[in-house]
ROLUMTOR-390173 format. One record per atom (N, C-alpha, C): residue in one letter; y, x, z; residue number from 1. Coordinates in steps of 0.001 Angstrom, whole numbers, plus 524288, in hexadecimal, padded with zeros to 5 digits. Atoms other than C-alpha are relative to their C-alpha. Example, Ala and Ser with C-alpha at 12.3 -4.5 7.8 and 13.67 -1.06 7.14 Angstrom:
  marse     yy     xx     zz  drenfi
      a  7FB5A  8037A  80000       1
      a  7EE6C  8300C  81E78       1
      a  804B0  80384  80000       1
      s  7FB5A  7FCCC  7FFC4       2
      s  7FBDC  83566  81BE4       2
      s  80442  7FCFE  802DA       2
//
This chain:
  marse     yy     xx     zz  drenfi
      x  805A7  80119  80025       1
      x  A9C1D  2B7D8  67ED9       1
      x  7FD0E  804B7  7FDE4       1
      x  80424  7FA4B  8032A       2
      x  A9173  2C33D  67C98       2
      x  7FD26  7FD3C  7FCAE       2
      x  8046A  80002  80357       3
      x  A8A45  2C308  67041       3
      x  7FE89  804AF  7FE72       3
      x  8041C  7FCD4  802D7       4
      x  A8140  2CA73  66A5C       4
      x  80335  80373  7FA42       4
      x  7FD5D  7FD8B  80492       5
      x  A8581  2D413  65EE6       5
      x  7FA68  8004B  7FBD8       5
      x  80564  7FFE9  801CC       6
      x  A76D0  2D5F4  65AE0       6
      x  7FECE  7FA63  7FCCF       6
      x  80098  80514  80171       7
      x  A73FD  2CBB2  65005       7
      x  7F973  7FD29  80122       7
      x  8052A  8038C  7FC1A       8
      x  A6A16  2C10E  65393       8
      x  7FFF6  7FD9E  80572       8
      x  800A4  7FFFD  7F865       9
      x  A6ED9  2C0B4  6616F       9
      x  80526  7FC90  8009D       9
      x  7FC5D  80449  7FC8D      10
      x  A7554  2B513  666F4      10
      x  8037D  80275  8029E      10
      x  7FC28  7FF27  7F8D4      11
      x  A80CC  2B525  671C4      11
      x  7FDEA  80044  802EE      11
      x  803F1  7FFB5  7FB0C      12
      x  A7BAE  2B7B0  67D66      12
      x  801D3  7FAA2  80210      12
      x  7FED7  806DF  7FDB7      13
      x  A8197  2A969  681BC      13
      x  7FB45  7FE35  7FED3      13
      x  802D1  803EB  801EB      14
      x  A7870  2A350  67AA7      14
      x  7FA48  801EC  80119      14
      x  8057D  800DF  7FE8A      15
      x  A6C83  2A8B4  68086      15
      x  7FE86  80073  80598      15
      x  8003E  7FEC4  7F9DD      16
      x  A6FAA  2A991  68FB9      16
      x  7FC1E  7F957  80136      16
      x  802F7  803CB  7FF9E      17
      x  A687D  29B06  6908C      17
      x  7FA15  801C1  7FFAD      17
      x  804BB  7FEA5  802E5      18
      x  A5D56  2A085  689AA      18
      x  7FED9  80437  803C4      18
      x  8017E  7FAF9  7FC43      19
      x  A5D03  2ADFA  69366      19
      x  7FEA1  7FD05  80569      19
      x  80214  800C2  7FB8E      20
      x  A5BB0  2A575  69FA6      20
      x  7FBB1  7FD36  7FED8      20
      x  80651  802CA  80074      21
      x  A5064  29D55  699FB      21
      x  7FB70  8043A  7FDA4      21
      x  80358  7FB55  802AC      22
      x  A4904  2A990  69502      22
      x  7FEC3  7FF72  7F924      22
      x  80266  80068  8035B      23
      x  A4B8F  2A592  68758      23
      x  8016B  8034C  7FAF3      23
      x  7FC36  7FC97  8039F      24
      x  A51F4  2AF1E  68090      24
      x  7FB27  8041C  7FB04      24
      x  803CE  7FF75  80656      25
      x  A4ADE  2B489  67222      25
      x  7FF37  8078C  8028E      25
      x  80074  7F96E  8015B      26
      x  A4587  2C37E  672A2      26
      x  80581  801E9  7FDD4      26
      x  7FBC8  7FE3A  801D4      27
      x  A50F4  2C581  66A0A      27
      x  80570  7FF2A  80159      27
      x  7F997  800B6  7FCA6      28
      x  A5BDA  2BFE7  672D3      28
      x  7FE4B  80310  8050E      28
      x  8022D  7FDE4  7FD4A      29
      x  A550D  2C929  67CB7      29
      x  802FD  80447  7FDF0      29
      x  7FFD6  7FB86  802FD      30
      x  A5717  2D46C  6737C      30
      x  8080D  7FFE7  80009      30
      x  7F971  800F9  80216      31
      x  A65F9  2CF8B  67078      31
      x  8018F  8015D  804E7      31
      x  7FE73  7FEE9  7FB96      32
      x  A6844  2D0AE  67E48      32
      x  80111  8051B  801A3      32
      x  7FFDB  7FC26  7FED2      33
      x  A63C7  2DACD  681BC      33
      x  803E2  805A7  7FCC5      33
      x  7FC4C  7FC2D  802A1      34
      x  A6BED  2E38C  676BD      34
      x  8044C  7FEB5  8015A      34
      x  7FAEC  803B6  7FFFC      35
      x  A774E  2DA77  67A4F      35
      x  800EC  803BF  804B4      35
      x  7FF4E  7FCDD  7F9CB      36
      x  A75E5  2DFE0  6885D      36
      x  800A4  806C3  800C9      36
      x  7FDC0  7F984  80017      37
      x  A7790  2EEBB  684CC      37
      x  802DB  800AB  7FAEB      37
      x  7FBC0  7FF6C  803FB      38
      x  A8044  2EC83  67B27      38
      x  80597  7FDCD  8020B      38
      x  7F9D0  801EB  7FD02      39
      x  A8A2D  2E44A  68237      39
      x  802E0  80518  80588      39
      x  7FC5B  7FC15  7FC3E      40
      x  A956C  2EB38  6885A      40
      x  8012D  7FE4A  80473      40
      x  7FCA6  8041B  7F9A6      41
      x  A9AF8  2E110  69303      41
      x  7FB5D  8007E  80364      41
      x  80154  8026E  7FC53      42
      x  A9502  2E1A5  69ED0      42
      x  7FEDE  7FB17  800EC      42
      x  800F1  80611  7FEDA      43
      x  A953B  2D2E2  6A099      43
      x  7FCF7  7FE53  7FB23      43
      x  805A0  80256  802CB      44
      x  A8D22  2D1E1  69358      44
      x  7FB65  8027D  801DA      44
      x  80610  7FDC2  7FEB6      45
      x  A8309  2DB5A  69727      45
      x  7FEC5  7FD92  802D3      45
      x  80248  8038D  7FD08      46
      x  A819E  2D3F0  6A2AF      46
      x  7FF63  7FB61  7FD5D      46
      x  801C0  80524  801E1      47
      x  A7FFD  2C650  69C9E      47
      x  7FBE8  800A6  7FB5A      47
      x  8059D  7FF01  803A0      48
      x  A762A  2CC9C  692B9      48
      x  7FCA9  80139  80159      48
      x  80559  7FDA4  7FD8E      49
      x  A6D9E  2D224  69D45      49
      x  7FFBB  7FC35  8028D      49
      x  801F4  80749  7FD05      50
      x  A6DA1  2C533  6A493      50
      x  7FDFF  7FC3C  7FCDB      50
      x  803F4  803C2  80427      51
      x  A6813  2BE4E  698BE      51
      x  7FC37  802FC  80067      51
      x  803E9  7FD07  8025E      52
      x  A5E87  2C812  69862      52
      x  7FCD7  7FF9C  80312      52
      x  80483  7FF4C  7FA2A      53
      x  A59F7  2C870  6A68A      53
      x  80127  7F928  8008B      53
      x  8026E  80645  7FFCA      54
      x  A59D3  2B7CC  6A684      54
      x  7FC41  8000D  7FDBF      54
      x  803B3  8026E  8031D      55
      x  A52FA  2B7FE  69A1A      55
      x  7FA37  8009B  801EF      55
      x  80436  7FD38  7FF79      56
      x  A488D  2C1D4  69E82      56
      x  7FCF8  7FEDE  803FB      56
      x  801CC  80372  7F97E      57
      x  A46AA  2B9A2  6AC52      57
      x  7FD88  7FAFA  7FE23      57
      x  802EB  805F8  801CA      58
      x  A45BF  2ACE1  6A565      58
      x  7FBE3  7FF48  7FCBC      58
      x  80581  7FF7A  803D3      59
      x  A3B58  2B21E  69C4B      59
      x  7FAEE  80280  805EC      59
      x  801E5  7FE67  7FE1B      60
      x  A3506  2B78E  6A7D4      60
      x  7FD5E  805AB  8018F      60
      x  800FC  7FAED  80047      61
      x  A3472  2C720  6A457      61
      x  80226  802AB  804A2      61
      x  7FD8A  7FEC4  7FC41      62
      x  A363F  2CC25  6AF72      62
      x  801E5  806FD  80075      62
      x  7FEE9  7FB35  7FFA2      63
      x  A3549  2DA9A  6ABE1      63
      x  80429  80132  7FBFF      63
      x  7FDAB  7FDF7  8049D      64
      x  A3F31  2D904  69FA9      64
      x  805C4  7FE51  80279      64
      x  7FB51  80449  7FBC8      65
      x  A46F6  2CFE0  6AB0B      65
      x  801D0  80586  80356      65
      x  7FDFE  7FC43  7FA91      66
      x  A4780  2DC01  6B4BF      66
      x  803A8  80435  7FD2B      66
      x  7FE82  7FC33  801CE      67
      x  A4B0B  2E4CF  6A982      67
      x  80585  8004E  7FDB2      67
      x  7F9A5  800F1  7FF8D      68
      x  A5750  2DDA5  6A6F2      68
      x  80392  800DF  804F4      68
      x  7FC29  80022  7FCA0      69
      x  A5AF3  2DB38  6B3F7      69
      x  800FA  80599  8025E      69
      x  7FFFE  7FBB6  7FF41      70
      x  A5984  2EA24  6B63E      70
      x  804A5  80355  7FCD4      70
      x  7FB20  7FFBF  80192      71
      x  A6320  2EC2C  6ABBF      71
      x  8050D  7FFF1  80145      71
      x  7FB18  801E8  7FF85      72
      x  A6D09  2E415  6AFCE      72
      x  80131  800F5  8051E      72
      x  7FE07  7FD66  7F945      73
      x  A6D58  2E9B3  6BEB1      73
      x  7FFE6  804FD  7FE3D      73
      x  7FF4E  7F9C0  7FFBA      74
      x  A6CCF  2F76D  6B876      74
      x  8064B  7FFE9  7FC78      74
      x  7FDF2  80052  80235      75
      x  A76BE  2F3F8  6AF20      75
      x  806B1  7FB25  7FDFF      75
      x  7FD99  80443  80061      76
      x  A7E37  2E6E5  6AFDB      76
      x  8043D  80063  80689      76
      x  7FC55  8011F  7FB0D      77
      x  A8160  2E3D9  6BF17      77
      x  7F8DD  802AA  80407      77
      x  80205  7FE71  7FBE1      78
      x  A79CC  2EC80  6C8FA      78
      x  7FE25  7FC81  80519      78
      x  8005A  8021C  7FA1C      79
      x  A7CBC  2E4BA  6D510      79
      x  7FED2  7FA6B  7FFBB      79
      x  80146  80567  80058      80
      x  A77CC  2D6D6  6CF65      80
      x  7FC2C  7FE99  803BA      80
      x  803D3  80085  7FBC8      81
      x  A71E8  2D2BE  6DC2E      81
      x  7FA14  7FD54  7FE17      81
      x  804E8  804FD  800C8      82
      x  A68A6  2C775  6D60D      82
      x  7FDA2  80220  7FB55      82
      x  80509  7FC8E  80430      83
      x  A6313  2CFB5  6CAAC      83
      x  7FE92  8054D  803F3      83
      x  802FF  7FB9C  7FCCD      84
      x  A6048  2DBFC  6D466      84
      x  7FD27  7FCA6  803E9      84
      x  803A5  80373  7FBA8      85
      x  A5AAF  2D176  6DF49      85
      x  7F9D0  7FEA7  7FA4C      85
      x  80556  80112  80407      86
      x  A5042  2CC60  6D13F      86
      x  7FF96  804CB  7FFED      86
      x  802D7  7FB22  80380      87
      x  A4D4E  2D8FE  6CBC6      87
      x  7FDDE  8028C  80605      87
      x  80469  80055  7FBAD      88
      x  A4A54  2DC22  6DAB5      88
      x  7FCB1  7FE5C  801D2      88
      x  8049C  805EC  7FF24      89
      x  A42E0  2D0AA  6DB82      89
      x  7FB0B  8028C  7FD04      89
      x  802D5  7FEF9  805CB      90
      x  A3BA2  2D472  6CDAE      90
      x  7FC13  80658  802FE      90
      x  801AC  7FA69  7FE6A      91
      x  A3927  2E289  6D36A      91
      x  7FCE7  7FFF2  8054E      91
      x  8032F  7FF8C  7FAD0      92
      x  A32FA  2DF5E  6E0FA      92
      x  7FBEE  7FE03  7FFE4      92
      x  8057F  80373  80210      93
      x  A29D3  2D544  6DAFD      93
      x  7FD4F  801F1  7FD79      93
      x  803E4  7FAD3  801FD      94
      x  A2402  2E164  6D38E      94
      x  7FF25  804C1  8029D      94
      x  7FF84  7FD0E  7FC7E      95
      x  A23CF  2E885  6DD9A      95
      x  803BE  806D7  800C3      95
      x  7FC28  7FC36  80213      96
      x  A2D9A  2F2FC  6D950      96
      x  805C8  7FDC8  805D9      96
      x  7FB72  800E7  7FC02      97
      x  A33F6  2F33F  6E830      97
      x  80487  803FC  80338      97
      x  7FA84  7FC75  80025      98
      x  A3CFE  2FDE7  6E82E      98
      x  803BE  7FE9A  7FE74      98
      x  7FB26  80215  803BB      99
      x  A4545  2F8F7  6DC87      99
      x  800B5  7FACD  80298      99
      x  7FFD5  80502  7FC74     100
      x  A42AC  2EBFD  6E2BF     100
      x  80259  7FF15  803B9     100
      x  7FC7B  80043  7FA15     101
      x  A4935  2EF1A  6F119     101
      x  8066A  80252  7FC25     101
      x  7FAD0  7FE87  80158     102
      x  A5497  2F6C3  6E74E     102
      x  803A5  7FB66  7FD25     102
      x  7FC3E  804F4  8034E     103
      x  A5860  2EB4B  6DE7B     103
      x  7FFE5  7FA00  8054C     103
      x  7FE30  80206  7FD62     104
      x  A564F  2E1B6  6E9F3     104
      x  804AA  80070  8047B     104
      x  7FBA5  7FE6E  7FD8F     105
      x  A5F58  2E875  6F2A1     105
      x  80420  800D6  7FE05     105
      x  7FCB7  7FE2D  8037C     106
      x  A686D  2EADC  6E77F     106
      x  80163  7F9EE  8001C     106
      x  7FB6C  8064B  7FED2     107
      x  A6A75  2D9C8  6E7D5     107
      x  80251  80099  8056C     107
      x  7FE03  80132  7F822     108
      x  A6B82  2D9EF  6F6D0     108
      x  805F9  80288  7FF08     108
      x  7FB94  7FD8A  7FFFA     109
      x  A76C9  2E3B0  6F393     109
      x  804DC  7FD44  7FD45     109
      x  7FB0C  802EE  80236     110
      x  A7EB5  2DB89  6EAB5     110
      x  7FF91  7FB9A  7FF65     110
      x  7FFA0  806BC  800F6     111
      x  A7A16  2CEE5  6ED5C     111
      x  80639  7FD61  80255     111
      x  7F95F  80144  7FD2C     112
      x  A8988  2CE60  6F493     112
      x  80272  7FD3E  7F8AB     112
      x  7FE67  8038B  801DB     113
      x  A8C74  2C98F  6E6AA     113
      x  7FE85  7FB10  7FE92     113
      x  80339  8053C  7FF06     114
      x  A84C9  2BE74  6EA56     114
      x  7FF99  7FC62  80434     114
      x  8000E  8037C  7FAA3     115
      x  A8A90  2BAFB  6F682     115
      x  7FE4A  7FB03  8003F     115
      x  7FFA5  80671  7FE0A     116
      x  A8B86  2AC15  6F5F7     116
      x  7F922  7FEC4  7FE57     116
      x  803C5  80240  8001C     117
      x  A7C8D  2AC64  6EFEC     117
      x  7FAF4  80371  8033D     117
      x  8037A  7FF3A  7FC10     118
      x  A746E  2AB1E  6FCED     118
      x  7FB49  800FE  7FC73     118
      x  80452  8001C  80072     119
      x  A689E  2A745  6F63D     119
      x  7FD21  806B2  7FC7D     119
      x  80243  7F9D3  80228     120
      x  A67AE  2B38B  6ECE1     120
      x  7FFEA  803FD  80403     120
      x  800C8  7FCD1  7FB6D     121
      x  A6BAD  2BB62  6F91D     121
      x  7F959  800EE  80292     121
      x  80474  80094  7FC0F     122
      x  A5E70  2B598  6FF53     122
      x  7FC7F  804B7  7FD70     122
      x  80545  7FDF8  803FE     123
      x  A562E  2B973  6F2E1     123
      x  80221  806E5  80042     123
      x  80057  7FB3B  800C0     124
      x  A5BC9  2C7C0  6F20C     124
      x  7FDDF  80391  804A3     124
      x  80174  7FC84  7F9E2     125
      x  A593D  2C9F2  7013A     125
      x  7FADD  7FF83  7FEB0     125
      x  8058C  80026  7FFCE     126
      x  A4BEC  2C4BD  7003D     126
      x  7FDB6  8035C  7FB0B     126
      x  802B7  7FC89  8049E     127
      x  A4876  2CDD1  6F25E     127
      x  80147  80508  8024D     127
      x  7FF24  7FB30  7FE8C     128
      x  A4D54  2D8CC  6FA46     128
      x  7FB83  8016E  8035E     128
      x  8067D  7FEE9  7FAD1     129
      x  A436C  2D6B3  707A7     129
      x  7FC5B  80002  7FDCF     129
      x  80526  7FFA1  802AD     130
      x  A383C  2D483  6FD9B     130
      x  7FF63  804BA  7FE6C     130
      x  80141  7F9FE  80050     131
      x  A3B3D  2E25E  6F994     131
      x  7FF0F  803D0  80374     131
      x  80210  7FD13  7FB16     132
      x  A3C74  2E874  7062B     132
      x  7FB3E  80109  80102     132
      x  80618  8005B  7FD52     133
      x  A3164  2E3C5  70A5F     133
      x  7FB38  802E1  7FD80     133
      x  801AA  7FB77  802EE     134
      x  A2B45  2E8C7  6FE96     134
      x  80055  80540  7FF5C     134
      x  80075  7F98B  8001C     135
      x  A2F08  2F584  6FFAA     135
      x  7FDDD  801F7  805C2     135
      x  802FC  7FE99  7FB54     136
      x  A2BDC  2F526  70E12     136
      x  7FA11  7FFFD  7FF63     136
      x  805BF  7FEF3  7FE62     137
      x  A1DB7  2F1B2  70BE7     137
      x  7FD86  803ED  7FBA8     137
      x  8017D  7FACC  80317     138
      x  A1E29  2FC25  7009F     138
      x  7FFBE  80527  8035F     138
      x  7FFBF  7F9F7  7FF20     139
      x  A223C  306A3  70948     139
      x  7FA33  7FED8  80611     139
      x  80384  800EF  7FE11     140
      x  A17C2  3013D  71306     140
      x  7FBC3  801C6  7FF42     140
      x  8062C  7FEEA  801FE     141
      x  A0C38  30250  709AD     141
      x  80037  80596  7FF60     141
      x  7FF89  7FAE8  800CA     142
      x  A11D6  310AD  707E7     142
      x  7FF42  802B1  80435     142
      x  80196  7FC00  7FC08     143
      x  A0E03  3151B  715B9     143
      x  7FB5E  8017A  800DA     143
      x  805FC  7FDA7  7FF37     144
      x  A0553  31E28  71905     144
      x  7FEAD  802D9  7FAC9     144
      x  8027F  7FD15  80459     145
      x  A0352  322AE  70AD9     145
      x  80405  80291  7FE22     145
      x  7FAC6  7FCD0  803C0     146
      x  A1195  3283C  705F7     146
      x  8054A  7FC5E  80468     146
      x  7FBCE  7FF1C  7FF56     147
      x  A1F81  32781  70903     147
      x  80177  7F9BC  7FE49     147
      x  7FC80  7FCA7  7FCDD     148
      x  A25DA  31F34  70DA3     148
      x  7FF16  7FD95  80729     148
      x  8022A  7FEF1  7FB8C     149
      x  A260B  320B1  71C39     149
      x  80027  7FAB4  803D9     149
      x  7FF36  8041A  7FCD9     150
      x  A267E  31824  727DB     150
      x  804A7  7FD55  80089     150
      x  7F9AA  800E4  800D3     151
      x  A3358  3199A  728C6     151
      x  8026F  7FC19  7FBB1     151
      x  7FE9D  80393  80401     152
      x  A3530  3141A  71B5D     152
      x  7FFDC  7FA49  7FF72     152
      x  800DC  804DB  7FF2E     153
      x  A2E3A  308A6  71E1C     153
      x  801D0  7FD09  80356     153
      x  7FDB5  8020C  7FC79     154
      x  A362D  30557  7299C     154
      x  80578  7FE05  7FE4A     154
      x  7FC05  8008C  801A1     155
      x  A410A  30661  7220F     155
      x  8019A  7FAD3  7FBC7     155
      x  8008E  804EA  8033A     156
      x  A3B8C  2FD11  7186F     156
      x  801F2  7FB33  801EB     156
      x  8026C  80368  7FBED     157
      x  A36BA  2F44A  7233A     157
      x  806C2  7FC46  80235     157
      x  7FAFA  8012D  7FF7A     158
      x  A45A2  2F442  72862     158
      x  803AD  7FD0B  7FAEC     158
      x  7FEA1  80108  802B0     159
      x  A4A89  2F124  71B1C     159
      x  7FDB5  7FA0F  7FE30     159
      x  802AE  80790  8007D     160
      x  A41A7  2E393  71903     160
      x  8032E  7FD53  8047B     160
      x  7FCCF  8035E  7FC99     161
      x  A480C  2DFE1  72609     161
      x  8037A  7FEE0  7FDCE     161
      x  7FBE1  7FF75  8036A     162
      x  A5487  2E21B  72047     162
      x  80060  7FAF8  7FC38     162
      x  7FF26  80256  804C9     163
      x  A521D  2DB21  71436     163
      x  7FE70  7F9E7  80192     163
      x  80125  8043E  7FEBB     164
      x  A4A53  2D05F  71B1E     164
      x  8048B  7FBC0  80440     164
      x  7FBAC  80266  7FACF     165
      x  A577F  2CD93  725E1     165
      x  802A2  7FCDA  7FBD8     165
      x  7FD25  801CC  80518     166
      x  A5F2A  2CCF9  71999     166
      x  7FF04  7FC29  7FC97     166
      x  80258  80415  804F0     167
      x  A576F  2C2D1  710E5     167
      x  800A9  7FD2F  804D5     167
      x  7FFCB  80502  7FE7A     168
      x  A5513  2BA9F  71D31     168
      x  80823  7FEE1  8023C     168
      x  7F917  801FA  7FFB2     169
      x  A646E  2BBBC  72089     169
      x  802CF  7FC9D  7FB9B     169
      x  7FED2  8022E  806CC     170
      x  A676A  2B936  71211     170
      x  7FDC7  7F96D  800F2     170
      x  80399  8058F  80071     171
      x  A5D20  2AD2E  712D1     171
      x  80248  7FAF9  8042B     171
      x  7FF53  804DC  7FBD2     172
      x  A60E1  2A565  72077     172
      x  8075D  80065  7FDFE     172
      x  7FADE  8015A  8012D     173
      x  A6FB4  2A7F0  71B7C     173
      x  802F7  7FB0A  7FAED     173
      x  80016  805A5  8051F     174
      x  A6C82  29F25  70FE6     174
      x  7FD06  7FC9A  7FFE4     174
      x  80365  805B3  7FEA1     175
      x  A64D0  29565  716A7     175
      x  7FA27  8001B  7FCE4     175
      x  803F0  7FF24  80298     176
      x  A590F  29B0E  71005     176
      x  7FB5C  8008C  8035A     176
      x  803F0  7FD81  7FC68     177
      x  A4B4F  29DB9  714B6     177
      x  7FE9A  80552  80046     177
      x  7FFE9  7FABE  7FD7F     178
      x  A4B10  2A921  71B68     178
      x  7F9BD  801DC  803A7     178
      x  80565  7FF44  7FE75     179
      x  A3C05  2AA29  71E1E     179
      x  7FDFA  804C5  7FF20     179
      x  8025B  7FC9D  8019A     180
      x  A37B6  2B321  715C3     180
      x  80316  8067A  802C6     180
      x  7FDAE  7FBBF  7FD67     181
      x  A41B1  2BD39  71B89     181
      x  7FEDB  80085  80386     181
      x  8011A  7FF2B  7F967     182
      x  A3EA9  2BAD4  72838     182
      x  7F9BC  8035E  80129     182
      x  806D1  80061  8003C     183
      x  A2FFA  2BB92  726C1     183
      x  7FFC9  80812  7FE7E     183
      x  7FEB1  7FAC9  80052     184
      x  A3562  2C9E3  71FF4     184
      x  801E9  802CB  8027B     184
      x  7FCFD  7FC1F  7FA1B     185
      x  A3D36  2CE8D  72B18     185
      x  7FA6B  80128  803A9     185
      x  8021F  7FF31  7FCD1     186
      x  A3312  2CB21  733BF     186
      x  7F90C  804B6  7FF9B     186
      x  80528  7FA20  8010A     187
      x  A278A  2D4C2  72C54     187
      x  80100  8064E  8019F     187
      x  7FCAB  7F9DF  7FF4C     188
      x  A3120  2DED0  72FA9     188
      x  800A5  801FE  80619     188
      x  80163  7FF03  7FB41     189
      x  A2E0C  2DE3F  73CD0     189
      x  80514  7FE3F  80468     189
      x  7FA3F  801BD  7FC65     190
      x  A3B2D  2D6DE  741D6     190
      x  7FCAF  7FA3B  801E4     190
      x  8024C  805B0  7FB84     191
      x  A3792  2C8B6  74B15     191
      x  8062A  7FBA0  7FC42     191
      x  7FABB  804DA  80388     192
      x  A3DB1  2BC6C  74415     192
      x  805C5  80000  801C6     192
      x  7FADD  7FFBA  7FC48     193
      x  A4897  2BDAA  74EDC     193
      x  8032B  80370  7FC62     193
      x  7FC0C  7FC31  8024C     194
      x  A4D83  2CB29  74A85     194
      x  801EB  7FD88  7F992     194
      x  7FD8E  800DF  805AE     195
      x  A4E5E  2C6DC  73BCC     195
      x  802BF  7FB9F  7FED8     195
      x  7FD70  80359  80025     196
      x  A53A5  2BB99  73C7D     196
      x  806C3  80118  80265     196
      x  7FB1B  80092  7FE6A     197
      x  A5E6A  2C041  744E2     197
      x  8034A  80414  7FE64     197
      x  7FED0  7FB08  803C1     198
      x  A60F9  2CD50  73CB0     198
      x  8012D  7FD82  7F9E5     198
      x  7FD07  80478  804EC     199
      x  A615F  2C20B  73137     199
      x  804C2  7FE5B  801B3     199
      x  7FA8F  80266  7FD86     200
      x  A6B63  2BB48  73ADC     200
      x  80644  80334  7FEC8     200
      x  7FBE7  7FCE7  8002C     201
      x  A7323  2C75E  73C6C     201
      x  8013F  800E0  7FAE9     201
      x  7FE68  7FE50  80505     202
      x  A736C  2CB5B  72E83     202
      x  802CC  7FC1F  7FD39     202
      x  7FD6C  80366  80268     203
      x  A78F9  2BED1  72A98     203
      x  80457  7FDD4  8013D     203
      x  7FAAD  7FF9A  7FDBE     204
      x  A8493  2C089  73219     204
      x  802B9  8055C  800B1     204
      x  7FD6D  7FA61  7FF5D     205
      x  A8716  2CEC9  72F90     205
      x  7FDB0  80474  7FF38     205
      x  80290  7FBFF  7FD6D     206
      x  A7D1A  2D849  73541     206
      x  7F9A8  7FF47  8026E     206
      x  807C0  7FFE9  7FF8B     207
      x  A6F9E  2DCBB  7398F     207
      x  7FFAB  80264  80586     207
//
């Protein structure tokens, strides 16, 4: 069991209840956090930065929330599909859509240790096309006044398809609604036909 060496400071057992309801004291905040660069094991650091990034969600901080989970993908486990899919989430909804297309594409990449869960599959495809798209109508508003070129934007343009085949493949494979993808393929200048059947193909292999 990890405890604390720092006096004043509980086991960490005894306050993981308290970290998912956001109720944890300033000073079991503080305990943590020294706990977490003081512990040697791998498997505690991780279970001390996962109290940290619940607590900081269930209190609702969202910038003290990102600053953990930024931690613990720089530091803990890199390839945690479902904290790089949020903190992509967190980052596109502020419009910060560079880092936003990098940490969403960074779940898409290892959501494979997530085979059997369709439904998160859906949500990481669909936080990915919301970025695309965003960066497509970024590099959009950028013509005509700077860099970057037509070209670029085609490239974008190609890449929302992409992302939009993929979410609605992801989506009709898990009996989900697959609207909003479609509705996204089709801004991209493809006919319901093609995307649907470029969804078809992709969900048996290929594009």
């Amino acid at each position: 069991m990890l405890a604390f060496a720092e006096p004043g400071c509980p086991p960490i057992d005894r306050l993981q209840e308290g970290a998912t309801k956001g109720e944890l004291t300033e000073q079991a905040v503080v305990c943590l956090q020294e706990a977490r660069s003081n512990e040697t094991s791998l498997e505690g650091r991780a279970t001390i930065s996962r109290l940290l990034i619940a607590d900081s969600f269930a209190k609702g901080l969202t910038t003290v929330w990102s600053s953990h989970v930024v931690w613990h993908l720089e530091n803990i486990d890199a390839d945690d599909a479902n904290l790089a899919y949020l903190y992509g989430l967190y980052l596109y909804k502020r419009g910060a859509s560079d880092q936003a297309e990098k940490w969403s594409r960074h779940a898409i990449d290892n959501g494979y240790r997530w085979e059997s869960d369709a439904d998160g599959a859906v949500k990481r495809l669909n936080a990915y096309a919301l970025v695309a798209r965003a960066t497509l109508q970024k590099h959009k508003g950028m013509l005509n006044t700077q860099e970057p070129s037509v070209l670029a934007v085609r490239a974008s343009n190609g890449q929302v398809q992409l992302a939009a085949v993929q979410w609605l493949s992801a989506a009709v494979s898990a009996e989900r609604d697959g609207s909003e993808a479609l509705a996204m393929c089709i801004e991209t200048g493809w006919d319901k036909e093609r995307c649907t059947s470029r969804a078809a193909a992709l969900a048996v292999g290929g594009l």
